[in-house]
TIVEXTOR-156221 format. One record per residue: x, y, z of N, C-alpha, C, O in turn. Coordinates in nm, 3 decimals. Example, Ala and Ser with C-alpha at 12.3 -4.5 7.8 and 13.67 -1.06 7.14 Angstrom:
2
> n_x:n_y:n_z:ca_x:ca_y:ca_z:c_x:c_y:c_z:o_x:o_y:o_z
> 1.319:-0.569:0.780:1.230:-0.450:0.780:1.320:-0.330:0.780:1.424:-0.332:0.846
> 1.285:-0.225:0.708:1.367:-0.106:0.714:1.290:0.003:0.787:1.341:0.114:0.804
This chain:
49
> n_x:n_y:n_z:ca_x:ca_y:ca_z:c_x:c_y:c_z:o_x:o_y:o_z
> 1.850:-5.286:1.547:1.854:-5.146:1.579:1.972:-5.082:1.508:2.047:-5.155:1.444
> 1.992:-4.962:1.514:2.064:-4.843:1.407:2.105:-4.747:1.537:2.026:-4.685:1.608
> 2.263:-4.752:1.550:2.335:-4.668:1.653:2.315:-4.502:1.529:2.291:-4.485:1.409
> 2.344:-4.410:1.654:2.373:-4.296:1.580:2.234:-4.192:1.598:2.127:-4.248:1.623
> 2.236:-4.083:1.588:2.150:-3.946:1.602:2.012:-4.013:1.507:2.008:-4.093:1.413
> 1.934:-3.958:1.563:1.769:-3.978:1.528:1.780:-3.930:1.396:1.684:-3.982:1.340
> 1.851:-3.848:1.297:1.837:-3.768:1.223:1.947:-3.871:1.122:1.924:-3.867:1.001
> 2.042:-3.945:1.161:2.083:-4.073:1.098:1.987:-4.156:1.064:1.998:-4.193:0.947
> 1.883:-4.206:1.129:1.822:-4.348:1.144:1.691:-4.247:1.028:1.601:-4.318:0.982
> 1.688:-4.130:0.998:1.556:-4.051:0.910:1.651:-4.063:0.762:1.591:-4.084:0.656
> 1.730:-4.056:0.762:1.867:-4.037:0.664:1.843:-4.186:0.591:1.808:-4.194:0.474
> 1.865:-4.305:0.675:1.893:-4.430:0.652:1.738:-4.480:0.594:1.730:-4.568:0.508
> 1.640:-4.427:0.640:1.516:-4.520:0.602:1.475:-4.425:0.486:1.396:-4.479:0.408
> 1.519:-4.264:0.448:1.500:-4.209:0.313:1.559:-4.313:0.212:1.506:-4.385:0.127
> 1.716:-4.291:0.263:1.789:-4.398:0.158:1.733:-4.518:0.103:1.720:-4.539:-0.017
> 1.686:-4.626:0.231:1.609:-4.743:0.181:1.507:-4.693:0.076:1.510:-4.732:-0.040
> 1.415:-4.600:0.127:1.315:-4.615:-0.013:1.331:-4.548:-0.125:1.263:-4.559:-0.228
> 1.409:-4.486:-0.107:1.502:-4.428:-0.231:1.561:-4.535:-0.346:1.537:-4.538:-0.467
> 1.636:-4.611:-0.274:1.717:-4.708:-0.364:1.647:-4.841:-0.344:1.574:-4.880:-0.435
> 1.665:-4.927:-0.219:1.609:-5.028:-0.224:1.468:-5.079:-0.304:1.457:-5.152:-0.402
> 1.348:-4.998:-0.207:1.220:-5.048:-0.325:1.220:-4.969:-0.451:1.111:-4.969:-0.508
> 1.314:-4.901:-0.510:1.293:-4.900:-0.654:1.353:-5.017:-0.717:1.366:-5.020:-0.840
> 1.387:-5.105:-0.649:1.453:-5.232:-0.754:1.339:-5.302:-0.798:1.227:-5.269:-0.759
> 1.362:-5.417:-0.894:1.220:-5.480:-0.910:1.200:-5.597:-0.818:1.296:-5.673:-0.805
> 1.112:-5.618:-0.766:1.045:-5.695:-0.684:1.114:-5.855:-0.617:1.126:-5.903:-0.504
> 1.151:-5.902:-0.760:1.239:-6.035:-0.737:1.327:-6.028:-0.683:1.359:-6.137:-0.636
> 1.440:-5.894:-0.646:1.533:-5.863:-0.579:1.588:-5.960:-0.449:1.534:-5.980:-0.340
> 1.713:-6.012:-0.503:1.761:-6.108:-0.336:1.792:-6.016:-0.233:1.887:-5.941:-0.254
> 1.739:-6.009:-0.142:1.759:-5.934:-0.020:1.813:-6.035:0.092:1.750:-6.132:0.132
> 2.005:-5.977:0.158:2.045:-6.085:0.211:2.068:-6.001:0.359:2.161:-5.927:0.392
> 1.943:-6.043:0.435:1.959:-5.967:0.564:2.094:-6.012:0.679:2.141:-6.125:0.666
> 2.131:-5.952:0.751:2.192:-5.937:0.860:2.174:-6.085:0.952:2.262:-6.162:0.990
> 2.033:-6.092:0.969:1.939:-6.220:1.070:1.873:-6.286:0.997:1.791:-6.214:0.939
> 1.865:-6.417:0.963:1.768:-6.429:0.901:1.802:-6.506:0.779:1.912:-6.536:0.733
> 1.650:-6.538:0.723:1.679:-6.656:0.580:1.698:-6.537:0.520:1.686:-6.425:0.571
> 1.741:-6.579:0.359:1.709:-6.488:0.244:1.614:-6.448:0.194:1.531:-6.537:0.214
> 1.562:-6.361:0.135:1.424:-6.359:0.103:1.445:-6.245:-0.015:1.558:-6.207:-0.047
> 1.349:-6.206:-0.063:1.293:-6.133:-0.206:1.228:-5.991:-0.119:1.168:-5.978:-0.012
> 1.268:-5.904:-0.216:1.190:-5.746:-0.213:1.047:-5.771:-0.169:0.984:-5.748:-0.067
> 1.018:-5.831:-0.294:0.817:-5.855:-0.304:0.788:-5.975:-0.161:0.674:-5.972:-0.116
> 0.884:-6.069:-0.098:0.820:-6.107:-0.019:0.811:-6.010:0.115:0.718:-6.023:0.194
> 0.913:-5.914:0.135:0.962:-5.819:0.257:0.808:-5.717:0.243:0.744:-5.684:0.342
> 0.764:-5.676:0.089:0.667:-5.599:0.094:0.530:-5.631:0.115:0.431:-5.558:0.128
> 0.544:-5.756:0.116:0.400:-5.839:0.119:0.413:-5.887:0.298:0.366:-5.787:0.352
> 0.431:-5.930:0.349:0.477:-5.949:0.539:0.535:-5.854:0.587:0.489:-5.825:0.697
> 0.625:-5.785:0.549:0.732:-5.699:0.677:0.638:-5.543:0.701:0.609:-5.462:0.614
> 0.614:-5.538:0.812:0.492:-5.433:0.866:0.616:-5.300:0.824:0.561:-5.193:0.800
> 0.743:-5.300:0.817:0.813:-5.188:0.843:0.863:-5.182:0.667:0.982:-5.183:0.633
> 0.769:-5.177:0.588:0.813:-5.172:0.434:0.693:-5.098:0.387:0.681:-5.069:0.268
């Protein structure tokens, strides 16, 4: 979860697709929780991508 005004958490998920999925696909993505994983695998499983 994402502390802060509803209008933060609209701010934060522009940003993600702004910057994040314009990278290319192979991208190491090193989450918070969790194994490591790739852009293209987050876009292929993660319901919230």
């Amino acid at each position: 979860s994402m502390g802060g005004a509803p209008t933060h958490f609209e701010l934060a998920k522009a940003k993600i697709r702004e910057v994040i999925l314009s990278l290319p696909q192979p991208t190491l993505i090193c989450p918070g929780h969790g194994p490591l994983t790739t852009l293209k695998e987050e876009q292929s499983h993660n319901p919230f991508f």
